[in-house]
SERO-4910 file (N, C-alpha, C, O; in steps of 0.05 Angstrom, whole numbers):
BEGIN
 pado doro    nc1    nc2    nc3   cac1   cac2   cac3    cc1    cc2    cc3    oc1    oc2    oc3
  Unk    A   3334    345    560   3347    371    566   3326    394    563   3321    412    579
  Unk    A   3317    390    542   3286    416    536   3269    411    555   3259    431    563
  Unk    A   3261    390    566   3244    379    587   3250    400    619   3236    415    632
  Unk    A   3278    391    623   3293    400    644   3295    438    647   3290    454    666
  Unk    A   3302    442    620   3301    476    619   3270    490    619   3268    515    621
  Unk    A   3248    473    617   3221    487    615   3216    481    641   3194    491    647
  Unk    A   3226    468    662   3225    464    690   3235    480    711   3229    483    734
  Unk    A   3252    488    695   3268    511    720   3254    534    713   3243    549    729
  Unk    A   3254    536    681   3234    559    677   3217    573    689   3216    598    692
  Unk    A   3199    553    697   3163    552    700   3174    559    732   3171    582    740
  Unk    A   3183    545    743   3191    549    771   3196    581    782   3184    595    797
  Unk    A   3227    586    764   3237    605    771   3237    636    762   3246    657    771
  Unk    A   3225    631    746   3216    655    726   3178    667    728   3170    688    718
  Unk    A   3165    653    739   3134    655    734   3135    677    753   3148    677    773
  Unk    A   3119    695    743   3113    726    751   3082    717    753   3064    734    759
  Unk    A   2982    643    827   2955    642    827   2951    664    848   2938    656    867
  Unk    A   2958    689    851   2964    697    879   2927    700    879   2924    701    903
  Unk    A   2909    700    872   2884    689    874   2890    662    889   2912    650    887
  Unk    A   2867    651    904   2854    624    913   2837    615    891   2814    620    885
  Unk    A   2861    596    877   2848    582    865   2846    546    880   2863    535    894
  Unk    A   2822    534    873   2822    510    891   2833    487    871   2839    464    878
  Unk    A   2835    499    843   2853    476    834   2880    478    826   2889    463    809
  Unk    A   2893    494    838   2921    499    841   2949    471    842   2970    469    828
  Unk    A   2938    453    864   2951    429    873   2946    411    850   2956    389    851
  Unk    A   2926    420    824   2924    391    807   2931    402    783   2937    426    781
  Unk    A   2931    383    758   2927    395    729   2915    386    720   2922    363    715
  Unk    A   2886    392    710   2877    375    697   2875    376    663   2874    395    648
  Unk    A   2876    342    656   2876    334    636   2866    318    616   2883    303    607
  Unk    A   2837    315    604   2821    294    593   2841    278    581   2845    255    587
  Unk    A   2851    290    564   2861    276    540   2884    249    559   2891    229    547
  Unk    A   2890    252    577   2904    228    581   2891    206    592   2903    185    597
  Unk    A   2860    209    596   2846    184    595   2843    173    564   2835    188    547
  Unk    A   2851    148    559   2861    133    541   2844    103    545   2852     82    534
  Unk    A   2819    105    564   2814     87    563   2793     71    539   2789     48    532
  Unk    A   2780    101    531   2761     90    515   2771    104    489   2776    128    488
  Unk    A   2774     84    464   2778     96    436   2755    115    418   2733    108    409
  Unk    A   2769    146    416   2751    158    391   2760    150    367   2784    144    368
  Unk    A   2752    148    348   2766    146    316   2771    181    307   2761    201    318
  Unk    A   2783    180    291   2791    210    283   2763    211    256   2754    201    235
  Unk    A   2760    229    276   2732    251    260   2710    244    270   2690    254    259
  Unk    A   2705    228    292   2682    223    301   2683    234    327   2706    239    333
  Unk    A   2663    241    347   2657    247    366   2645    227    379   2626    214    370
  Unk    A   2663    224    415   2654    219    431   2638    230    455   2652    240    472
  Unk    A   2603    228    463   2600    238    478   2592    236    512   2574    220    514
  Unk    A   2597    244    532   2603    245    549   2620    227    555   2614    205    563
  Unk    A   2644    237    552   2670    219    538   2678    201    572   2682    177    572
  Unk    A   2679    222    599   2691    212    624   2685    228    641   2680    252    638
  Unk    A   2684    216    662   2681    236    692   2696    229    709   2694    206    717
  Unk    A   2715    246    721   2739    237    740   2738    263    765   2742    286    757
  Unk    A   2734    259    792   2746    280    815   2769    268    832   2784    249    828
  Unk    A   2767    286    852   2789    286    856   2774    297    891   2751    306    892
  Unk    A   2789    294    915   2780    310    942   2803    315    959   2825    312    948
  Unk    A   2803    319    975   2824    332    996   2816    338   1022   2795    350   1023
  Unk    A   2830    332   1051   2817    345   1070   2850    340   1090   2869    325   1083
  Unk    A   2848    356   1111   2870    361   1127   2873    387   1144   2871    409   1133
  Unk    A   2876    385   1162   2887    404   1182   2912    426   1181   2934    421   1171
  Unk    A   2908    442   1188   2935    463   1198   2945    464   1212   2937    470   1235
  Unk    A   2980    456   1205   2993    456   1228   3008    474   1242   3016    471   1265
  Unk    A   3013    502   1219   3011    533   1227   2994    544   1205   2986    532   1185
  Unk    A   2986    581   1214   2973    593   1200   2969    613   1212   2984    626   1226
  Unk    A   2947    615   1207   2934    645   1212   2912    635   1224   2907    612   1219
  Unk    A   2893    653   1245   2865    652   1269   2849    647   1247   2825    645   1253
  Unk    A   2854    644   1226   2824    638   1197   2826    610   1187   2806    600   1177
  Unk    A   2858    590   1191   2859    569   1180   2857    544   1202   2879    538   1209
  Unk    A   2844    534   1210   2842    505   1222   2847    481   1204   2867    466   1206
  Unk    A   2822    480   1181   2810    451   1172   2813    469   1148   2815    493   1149
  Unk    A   2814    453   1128   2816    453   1098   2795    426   1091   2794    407   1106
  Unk    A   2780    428   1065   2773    412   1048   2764    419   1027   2745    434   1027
  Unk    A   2778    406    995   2777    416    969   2761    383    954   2766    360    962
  Unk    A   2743    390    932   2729    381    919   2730    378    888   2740    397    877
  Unk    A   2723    363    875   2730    375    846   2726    354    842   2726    334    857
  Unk    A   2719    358    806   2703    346    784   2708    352    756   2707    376    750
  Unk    A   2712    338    740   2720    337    717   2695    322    693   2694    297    691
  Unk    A   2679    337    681   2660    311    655   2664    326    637   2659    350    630
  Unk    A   2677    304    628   2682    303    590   2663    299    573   2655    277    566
  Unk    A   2651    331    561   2630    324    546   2625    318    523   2604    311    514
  Unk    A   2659    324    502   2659    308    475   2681    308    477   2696    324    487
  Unk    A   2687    281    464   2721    281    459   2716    287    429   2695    283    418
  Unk    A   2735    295    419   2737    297    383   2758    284    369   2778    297    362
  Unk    A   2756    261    363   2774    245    356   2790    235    379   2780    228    400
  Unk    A   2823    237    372   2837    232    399   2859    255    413   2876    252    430
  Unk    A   2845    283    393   2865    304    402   2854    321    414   2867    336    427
  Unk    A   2830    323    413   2815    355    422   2788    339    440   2773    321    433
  Unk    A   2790    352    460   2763    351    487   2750    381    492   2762    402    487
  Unk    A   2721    379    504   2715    389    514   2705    392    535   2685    377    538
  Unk    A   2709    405    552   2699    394    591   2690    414    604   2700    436    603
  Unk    A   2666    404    623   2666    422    646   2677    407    666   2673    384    673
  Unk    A   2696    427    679   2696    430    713   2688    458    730   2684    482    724
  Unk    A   2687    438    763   2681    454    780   2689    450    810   2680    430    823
  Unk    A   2703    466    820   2719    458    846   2712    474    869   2713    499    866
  Unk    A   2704    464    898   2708    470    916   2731    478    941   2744    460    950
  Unk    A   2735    504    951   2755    498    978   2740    510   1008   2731    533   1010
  Unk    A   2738    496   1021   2722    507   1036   2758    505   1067   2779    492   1072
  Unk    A   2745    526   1076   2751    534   1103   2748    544   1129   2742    567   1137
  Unk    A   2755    521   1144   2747    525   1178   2761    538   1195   2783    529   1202
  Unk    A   2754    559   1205   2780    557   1232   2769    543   1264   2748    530   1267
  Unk    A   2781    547   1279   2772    540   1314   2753    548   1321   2741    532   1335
  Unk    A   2744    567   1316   2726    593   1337   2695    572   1347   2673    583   1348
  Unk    A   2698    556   1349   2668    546   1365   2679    522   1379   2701    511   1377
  Unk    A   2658    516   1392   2658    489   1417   2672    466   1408   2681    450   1424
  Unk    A   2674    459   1376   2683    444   1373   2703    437   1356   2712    417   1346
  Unk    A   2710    470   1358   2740    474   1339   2742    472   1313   2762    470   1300
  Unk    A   2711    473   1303   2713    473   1274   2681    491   1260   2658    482   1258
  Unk    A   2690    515   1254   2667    528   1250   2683    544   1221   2704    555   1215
  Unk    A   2651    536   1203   2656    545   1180   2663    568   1171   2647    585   1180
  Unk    A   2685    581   1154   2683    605   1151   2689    613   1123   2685    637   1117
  Unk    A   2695    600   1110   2697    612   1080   2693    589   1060   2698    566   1066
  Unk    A   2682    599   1031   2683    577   1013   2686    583    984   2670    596    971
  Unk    A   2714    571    974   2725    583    951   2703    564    930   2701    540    932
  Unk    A   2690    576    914   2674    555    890   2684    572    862   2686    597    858
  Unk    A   2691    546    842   2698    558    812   2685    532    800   2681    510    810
  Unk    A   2678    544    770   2665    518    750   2669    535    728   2669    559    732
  Unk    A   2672    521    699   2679    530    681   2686    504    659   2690    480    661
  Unk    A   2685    525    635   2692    499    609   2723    494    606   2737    502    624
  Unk    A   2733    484    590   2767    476    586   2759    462    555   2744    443    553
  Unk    A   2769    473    538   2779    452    519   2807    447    509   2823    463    500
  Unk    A   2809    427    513   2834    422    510   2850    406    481   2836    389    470
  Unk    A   2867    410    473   2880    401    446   2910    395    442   2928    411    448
  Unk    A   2912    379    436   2938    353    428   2956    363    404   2950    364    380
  Unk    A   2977    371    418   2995    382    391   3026    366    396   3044    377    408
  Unk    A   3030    331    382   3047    333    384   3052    311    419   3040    290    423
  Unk    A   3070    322    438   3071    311    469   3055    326    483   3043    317    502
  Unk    A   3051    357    472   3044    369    491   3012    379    490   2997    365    476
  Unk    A   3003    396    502   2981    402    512   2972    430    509   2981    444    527
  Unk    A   2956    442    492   2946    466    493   2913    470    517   2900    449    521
  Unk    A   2907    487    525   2881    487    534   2867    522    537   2878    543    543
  Unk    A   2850    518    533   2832    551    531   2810    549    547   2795    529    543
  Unk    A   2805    559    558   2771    560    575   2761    588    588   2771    610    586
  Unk    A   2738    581    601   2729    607    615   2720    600    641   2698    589    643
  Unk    A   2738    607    670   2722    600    689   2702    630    699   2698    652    687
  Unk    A   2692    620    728   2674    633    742   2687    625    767   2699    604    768
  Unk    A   2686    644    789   2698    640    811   2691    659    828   2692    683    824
  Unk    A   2681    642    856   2668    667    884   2678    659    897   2689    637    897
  Unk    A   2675    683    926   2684    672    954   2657    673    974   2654    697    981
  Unk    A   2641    659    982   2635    669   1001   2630    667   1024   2617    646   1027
  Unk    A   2633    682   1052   2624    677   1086   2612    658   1086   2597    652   1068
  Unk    A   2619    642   1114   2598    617   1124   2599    636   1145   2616    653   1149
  Unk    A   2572    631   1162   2560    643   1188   2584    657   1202   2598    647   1219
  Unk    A   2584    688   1189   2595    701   1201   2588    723   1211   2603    738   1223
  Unk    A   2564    726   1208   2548    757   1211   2546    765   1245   2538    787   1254
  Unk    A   2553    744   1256   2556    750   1290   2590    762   1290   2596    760   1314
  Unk    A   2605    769   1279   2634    773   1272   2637    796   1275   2656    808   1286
  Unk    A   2611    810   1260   2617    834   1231   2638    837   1216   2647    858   1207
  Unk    A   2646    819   1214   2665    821   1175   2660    790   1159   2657    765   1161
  Unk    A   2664    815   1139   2660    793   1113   2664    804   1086   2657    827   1078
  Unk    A   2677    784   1073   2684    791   1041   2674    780   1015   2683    758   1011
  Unk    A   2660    788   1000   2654    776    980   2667    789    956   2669    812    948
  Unk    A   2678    757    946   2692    764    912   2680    750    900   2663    734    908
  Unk    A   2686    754    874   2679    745    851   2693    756    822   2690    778    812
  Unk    A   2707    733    814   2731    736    790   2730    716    776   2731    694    787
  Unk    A   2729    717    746   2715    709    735   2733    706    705   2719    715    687
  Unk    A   2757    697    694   2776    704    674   2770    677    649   2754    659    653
  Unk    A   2784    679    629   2799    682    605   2817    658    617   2836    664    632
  Unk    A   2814    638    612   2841    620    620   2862    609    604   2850    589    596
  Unk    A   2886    608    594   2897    587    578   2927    580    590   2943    592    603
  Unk    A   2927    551    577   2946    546    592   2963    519    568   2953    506    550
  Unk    A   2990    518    578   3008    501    565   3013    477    577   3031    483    593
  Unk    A   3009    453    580   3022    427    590   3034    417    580   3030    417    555
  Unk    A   3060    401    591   3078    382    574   3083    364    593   3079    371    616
  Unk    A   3092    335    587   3101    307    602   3131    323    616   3144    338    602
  Unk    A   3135    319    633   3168    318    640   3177    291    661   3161    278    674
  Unk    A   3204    288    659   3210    264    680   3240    283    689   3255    297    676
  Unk    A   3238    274    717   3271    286    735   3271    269    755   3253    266    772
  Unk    A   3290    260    753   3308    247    777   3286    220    777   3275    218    799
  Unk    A   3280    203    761   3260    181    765   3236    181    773   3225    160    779
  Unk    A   3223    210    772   3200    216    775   3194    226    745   3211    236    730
  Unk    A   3160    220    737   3145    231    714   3115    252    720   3099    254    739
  Unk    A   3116    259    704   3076    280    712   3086    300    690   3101    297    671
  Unk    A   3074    319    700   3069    345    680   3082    372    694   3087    372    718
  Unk    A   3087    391    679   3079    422    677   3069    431    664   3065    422    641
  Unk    A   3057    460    677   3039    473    668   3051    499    669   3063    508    689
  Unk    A   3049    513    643   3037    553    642   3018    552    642   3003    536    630
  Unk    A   3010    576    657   2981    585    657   2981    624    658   2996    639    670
  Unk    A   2956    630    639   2955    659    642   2923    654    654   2911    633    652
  Unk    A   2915    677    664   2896    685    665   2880    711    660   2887    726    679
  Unk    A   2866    723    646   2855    759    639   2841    754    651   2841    730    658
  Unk    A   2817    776    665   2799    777    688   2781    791    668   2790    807    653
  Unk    A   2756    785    669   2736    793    659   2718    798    675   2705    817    666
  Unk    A   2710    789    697   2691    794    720   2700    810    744   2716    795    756
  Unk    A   2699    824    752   2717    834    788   2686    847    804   2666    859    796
  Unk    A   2696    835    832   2686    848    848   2695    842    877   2706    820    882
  Unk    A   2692    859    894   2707    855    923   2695    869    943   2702    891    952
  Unk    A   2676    856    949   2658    869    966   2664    869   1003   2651    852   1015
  Unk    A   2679    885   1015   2680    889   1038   2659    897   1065   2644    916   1064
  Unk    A   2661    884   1082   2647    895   1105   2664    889   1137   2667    867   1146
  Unk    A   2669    906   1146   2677    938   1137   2690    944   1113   2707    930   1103
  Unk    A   2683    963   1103   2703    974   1081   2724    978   1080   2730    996   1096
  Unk    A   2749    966   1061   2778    968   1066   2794    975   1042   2800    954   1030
  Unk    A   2806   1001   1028   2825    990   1010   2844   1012   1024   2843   1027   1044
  Unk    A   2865   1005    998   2888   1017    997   2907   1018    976   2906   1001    958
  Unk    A   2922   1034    974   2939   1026    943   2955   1008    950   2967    995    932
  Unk    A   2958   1003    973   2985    976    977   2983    954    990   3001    942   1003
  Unk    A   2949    948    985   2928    925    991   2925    917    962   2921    933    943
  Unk    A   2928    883    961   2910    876    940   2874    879    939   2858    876    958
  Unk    A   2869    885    912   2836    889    911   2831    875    891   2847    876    872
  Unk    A   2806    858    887   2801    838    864   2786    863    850   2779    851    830
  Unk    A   2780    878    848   2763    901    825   2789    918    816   2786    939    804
  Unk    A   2818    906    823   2837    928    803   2847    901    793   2868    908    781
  Unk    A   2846    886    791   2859    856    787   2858    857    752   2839    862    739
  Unk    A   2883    850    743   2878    847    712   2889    820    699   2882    808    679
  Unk    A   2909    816    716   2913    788    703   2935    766    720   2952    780    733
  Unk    A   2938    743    723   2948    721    737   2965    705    707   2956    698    685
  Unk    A   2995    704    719   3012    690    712   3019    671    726   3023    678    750
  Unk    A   3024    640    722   3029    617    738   3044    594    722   3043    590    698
  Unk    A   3059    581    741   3070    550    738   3066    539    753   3060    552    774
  Unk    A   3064    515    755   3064    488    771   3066    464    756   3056    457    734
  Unk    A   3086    447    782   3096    420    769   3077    400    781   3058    408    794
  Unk    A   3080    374    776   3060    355    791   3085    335    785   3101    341    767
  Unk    A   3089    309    802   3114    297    793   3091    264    815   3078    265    836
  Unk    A   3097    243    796   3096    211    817   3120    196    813   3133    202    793
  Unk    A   3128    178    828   3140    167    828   3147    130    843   3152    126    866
  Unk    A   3144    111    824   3131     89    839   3153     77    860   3177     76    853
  Unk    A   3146     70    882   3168     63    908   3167     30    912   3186     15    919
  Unk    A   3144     23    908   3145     -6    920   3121     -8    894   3099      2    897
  Unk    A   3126    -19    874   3109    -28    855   3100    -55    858   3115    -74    862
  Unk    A   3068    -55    857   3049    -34    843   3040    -14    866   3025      5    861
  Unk    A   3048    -16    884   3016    -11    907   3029     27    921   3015     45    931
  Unk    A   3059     28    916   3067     45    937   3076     68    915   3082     61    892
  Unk    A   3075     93    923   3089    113    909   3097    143    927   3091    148    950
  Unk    A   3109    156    912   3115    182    929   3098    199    907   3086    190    887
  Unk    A   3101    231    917   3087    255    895   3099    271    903   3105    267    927
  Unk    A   3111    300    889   3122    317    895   3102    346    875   3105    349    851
  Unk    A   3082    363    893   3072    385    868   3089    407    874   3102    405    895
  Unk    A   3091    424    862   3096    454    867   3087    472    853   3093    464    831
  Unk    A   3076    490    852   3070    515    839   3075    548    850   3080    552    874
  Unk    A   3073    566    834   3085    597    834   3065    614    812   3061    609    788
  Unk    A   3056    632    828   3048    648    815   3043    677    822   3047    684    846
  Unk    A   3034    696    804   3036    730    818   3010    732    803   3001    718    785
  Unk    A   2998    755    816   2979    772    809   2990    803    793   3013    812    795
  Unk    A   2971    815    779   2978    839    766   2949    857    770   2927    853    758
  Unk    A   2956    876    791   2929    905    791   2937    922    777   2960    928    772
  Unk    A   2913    935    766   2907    954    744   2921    989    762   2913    992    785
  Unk    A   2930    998    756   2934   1035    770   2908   1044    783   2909   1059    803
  Unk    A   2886   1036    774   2859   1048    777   2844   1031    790   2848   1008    784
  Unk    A   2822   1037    814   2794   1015    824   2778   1030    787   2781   1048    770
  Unk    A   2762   1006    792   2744   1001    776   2716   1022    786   2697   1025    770
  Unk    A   2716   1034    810   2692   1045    822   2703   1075    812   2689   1095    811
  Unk    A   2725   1076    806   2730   1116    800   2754   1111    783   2776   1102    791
  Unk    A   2749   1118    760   2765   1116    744   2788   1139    737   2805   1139    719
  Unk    A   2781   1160    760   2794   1186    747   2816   1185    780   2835   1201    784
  Unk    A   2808   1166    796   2832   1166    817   2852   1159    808   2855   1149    786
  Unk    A   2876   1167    830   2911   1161    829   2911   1135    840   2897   1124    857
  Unk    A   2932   1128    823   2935   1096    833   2961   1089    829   2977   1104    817
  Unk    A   2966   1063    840   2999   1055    826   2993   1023    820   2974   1010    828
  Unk    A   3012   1016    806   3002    983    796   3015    973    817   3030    986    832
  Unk    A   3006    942    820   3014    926    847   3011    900    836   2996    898    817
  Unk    A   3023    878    844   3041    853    839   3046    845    860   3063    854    876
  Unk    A   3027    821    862   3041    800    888   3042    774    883   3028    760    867
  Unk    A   3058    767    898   3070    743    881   3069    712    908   3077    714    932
  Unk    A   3058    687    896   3059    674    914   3059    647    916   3039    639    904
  Unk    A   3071    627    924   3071    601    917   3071    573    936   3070    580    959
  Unk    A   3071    544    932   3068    526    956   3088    507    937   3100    509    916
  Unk    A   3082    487    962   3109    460    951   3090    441    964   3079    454    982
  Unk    A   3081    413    963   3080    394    972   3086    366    963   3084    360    939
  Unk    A   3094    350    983   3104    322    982   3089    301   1002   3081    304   1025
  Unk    A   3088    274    983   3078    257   1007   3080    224    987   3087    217    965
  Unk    A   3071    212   1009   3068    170    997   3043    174    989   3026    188   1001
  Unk    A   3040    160    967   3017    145    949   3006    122    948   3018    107    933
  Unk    A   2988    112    958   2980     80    950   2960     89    931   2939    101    933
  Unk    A   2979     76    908   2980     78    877   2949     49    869   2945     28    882
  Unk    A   2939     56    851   2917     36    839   2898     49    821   2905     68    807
  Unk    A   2874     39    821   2858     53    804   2855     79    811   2849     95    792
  Unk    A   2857     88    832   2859    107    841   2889    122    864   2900    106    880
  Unk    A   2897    145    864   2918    151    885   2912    165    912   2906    189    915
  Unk    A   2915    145    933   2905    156    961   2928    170    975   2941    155    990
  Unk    A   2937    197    971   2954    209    990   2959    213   1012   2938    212   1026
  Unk    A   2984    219   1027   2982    227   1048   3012    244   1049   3036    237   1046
  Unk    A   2996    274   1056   3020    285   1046   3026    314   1073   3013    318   1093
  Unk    A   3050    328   1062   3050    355   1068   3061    372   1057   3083    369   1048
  Unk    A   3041    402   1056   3039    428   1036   3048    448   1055   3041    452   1079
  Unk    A   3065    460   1040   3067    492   1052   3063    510   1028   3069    504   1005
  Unk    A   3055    528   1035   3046    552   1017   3041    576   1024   3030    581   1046
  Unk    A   3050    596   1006   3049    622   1019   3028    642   1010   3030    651    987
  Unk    A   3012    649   1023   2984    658   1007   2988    696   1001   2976    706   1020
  Unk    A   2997    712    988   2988    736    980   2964    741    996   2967    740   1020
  Unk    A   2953    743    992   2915    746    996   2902    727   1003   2894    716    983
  Unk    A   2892    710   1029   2878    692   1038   2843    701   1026   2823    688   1025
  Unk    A   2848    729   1019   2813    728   1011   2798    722   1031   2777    714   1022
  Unk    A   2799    723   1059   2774    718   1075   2770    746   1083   2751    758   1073
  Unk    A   2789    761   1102   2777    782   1117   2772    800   1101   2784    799   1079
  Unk    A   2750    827   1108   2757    852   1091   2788    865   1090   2796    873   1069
  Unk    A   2801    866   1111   2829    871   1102   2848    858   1094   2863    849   1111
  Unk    A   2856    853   1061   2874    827   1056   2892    825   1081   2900    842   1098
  Unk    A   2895    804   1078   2924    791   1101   2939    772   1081   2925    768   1062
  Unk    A   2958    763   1080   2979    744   1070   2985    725   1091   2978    732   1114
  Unk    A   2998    699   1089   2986    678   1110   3008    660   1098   3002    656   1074
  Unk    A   3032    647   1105   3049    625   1107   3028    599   1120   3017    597   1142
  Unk    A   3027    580   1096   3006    556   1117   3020    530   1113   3037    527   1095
  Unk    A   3010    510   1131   3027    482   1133   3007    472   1135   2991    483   1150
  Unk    A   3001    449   1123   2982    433   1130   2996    405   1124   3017    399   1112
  Unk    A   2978    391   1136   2982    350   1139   2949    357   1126   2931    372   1133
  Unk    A   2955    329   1098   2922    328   1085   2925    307   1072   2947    301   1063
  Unk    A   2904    294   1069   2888    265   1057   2876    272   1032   2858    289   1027
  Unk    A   2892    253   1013   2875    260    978   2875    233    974   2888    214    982
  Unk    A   2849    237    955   2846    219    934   2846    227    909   2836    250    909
  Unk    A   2852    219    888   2854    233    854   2852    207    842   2857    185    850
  Unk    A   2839    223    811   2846    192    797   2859    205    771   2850    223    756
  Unk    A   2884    190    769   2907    185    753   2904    194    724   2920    209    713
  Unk    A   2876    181    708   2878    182    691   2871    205    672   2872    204    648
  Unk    A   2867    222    685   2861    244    672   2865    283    688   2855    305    684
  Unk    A   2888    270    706   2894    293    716   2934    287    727   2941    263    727
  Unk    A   2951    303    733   2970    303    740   2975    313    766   2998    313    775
***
């Protein structure tokens, strides 16, 4: 029942509207269980687990064609069997049409950062610090282009949940921003545009759910996540301007079959509603559908 009520919660109540590229996963050292620490000893370079993604758009916006996301997880001490420490670092890169062959590069979300994470109990505490840019692929024949760079304070809550014969995780997540920048060309703001240099902080949930269909080999997955952004009254470039705070809020759902093993090969479909796509100088917001191909491995992510 506590399981069930921190589910609707996280769902319905969460106030990434950032591009984050690891949004669709959770990751988690501590549930690799394959190799034993003893308590008080350290293990080092405890595991390395990614994860990839690629798939098409089946609506969107003139910026989304092709999608493909990347990511990496190494565990560089475990500490006993409750507390890790890890780097990751994830890619999202994006294509739209605009050339001969319908697939010309145009943007690339990159983040990397530490995570440590700690065992309290079922559940899951974690603290870290990422780094996170955006920037143009050959666009300078265009003239526009945006470069960000945000850079926060991360922590976040996980717990096991199971519904309706499905098991995985949720997650809270906050984020503070310590880094901003939003570099336009042409130049674009407004008070009722998002801007990553008024950006102060990111509130989020997301579920991850499997479920086995034809054991061992077959399964289903259900993710979802929600989250909002929070701007500061003020740009960061003039501190003595009028401003008003701003809040946007934004989230996806995807479902698909699994052929379940050492590894899980998806095949699925996402919709998601993007606040801020982050490509052009003028934010835009963007409803997207995609059909996409994953691979992940199980043991240390949800």
């Amino acid at each position: 029942m506590r399981n069930m009520l921190l589910l609707f919660l996280i769902v319905g109540s969460s106030l990434h509207a950032q591009r984050f590229p690891d949004r669709w996963v959770a990751l988690n050292p501590l549930l690799d269980s394959s190799r034993r620490i003893e308590p008080g000893t350290l293990g080092w370079m405890h595991s390395l687990v990614g994860w990839g993604e690629f798939g098409g758009y089946l609506s969107g916006d003139r910026e989304h064609a092709w999608i493909q996301r990347l990511g990496a997880l190494i565990e560089l001490v475990r500490m006993g069997e409750r507390s890790s420490l890890a780097f990751a670092s994830e890619i999202e890169f994006i294509a739209n049409p605009d050339n001969d062959i319908r697939f010309n590069p145009r943007a690339v979300f990159w983040q990397e950062g530490f995570l440590f994470t700690h065992q309290i109990g079922t559940s899951y505490w974690q603290l870290g610090y990422y780094h996170r840019c955006k920037h143009d692929v050959d666009n300078l024949d265009i003239g526009r282009q945006r470069s960000l760079i945000y850079g926060s304070i991360v922590g976040k809550y996980l717990i096991p949940i199971a519904v309706a014969g499905f098991s995985g995780g949720a997650v809270a997540r906050g984020d503070l921003y310590t880094i901003r920048l939003d570099d336009r060309t042409p130049p674009s703001d407004g008070e009722d545009i998002p801007n990553v240099e008024r950006l102060l902080s990111t509130l989020s949930g997301s579920i991850h759910l499997r479920r086995g269909l034809a054991d061992p080999w077959l399964g289903l997955y259900a993710n979802a996540w929600m989250s909002a952004n929070f701007y500061t009254k003020r740009p960061n470039s003039d501190p003595n301007a009028a401003g008003t705070p701003l809040t946007r809020i934004q989230g996806g759902i995807a479902a698909g079959i699994a052929i379940t093993g050492a590894a899980h090969f998806r095949i699925g479909i996402s919709y998601e509603y993007l606040a801020d796509t982050g490509i052009n100088p003028l934010p835009e917001a963007s409803p997207l559908l995609a059909l996409t191909l994953a691979v992940l491995n199980p043991t240390a992510m949800w």
